[in-house]
C-alpha positions as CSV (number, residue, x, y, z in Angstrom):
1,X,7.1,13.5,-1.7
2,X,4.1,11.5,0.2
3,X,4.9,9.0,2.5
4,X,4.1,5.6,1.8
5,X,3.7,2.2,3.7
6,X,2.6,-1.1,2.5
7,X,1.9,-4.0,4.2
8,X,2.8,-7.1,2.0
9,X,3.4,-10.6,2.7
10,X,5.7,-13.0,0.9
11,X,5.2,-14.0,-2.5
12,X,1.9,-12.0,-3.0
13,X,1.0,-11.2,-6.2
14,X,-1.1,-8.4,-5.6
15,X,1.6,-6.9,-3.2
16,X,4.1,-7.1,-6.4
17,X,1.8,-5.4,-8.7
18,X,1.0,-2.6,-6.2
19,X,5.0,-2.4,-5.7
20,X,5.7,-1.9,-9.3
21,X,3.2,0.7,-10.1
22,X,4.8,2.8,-7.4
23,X,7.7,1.9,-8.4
24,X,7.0,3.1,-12.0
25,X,5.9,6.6,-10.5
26,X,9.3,6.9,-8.7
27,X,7.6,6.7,-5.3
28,X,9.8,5.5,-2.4
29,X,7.7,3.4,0.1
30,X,8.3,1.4,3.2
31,X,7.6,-1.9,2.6
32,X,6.1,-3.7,6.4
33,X,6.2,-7.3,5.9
34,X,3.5,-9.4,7.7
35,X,4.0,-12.5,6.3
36,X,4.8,-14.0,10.4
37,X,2.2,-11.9,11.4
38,X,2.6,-10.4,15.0
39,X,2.4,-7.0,16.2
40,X,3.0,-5.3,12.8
41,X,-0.2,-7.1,11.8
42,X,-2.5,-6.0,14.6
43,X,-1.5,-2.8,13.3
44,X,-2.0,-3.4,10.0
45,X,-5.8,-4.5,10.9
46,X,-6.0,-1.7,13.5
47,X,-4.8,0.9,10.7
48,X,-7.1,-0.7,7.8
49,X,-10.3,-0.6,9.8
50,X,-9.8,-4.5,9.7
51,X,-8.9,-5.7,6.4
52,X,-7.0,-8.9,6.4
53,X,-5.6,-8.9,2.7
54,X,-2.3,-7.8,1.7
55,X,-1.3,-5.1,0.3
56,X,-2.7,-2.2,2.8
57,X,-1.2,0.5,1.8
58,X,-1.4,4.2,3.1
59,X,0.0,7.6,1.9
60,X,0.4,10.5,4.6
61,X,-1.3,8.0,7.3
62,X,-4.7,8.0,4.8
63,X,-5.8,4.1,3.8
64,X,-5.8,4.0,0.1
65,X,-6.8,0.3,0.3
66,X,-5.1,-2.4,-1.3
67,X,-4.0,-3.2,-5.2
68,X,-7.1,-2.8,-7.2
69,X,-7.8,0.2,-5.1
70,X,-4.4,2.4,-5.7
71,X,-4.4,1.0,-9.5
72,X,-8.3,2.7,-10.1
73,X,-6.8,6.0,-8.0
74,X,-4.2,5.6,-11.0
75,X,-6.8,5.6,-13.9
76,X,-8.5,8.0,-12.3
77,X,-6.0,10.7,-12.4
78,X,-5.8,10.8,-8.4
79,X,-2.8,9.2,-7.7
80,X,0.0,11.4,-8.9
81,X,-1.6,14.2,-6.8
82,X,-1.7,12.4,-3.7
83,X,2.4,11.2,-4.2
84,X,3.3,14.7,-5.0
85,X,4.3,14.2,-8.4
């Protein structure tokens, strides 16, 4: 199984959605919570080649992107490879 991180803040609704479709492929994922910002946000930027909006989210270390970006790898028949399912 791939591993997943994804930066979220509180109460986003984009960071839901993307939560849910992983959720719905029975993909664990470590959630990083920014929402305070901090060191795990410099990461976050340093990571995401400098996008600011939440989610970021990564699979085996490669950015994916944020929410509209992992749902279109969904339509697009690419996502299920990269999570190993």
């Amino acid at each position: 199984m791939a591993k997943i991180e994804i930066y979220t803040k509180f109460l986003c609704p984009f960071c839901t959605r993307a939560k849910k479709l992983l959720d719905t492929k029975g993909a664990a994922f470590e959630e990083i919570d920014i929402s305070t910002g901090g060191a795990r946000r410099t990461e976050m930027l340093a990571r995401s080649g400098g996008r600011q909006t939440v989610p970021q989210i990564f699979i085996d270390g490669q950015h994916v992107g944020g929410c509209d970006d992992l749902v279109a790898l969904d339509q697009a028949g690419r996502l299920d490879p990269m999570l190993g399912t």
